[in-house]
C-alpha positions as CSV (number, residue, x, y, z in Angstrom):
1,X,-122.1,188.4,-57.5
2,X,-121.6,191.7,-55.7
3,X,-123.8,192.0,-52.3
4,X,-124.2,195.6,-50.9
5,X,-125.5,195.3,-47.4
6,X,-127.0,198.2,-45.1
7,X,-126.4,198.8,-41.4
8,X,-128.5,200.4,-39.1
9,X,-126.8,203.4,-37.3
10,X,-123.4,202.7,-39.3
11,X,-122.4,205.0,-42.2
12,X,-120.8,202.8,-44.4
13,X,-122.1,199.9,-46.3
14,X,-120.5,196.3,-46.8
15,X,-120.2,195.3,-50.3
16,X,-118.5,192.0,-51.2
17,X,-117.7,189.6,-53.9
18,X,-119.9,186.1,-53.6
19,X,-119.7,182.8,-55.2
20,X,-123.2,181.9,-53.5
21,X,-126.1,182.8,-56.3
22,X,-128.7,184.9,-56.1
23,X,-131.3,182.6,-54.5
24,X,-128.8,181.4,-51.4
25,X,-127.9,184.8,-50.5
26,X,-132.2,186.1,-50.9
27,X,-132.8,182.4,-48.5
28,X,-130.3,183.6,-46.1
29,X,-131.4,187.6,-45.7
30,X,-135.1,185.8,-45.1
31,X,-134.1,183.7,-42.6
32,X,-132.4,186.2,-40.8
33,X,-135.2,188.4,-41.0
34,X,-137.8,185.7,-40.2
35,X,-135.9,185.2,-36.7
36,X,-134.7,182.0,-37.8
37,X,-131.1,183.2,-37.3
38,X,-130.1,186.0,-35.0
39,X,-127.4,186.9,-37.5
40,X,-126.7,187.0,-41.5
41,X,-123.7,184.8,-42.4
42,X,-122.0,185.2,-46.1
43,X,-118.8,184.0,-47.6
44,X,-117.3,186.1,-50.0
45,X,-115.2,185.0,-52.5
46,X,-111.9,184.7,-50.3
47,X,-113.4,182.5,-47.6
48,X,-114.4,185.7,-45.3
49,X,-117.0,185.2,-43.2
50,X,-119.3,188.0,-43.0
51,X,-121.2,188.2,-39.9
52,X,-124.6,191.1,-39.7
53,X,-126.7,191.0,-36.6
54,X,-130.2,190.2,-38.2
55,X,-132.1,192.9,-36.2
56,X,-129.8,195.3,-37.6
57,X,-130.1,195.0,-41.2
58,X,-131.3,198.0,-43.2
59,X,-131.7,196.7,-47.1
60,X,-129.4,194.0,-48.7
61,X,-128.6,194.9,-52.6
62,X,-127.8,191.5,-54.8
63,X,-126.0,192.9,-57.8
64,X,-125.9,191.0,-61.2
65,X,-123.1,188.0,-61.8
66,X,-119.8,189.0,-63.3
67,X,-118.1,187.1,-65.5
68,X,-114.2,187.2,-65.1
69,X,-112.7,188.4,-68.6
70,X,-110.0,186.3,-69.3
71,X,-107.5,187.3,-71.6
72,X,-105.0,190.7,-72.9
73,X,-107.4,191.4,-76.3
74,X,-108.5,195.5,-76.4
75,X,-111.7,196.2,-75.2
């Protein structure tokens, strides 16, 4: 799933590719905003850690699940 992420003061967003779902990456932005964690953590798709101080988030966008294609047919 693509995740588009906003920082504070920076003018360029992150975007990566993650294998977590929908409902792992929404548990982790709330428990960075909640104070349970001073910083988000997400793995994207090549084992990258990706590291955003919580108090510095501006809005986190979860994009839809892609499905690989697989395959040489036309589109």
């Amino acid at each position: 799933m693509e995740v588009k992420i906003g920082v504070q003061h920076a003018p360029r967003e992150i975007v990566l590719e993650s294998g977590q779902s929908a409902e792992e990456v929404e548990r982790a932005v709330s428990e960075a905003l909640a104070g349970k964690s001073a910083l988000l953590s997400l793995v994207d798709d090549h084992g990258r850690k990706v590291l955003v101080p919580a108090d510095r988030l501006a809005y986190v966008e979860l994009g839809e699940p892609t499905a690989r294609k697989v395959g040489f047919s036309a589109l």
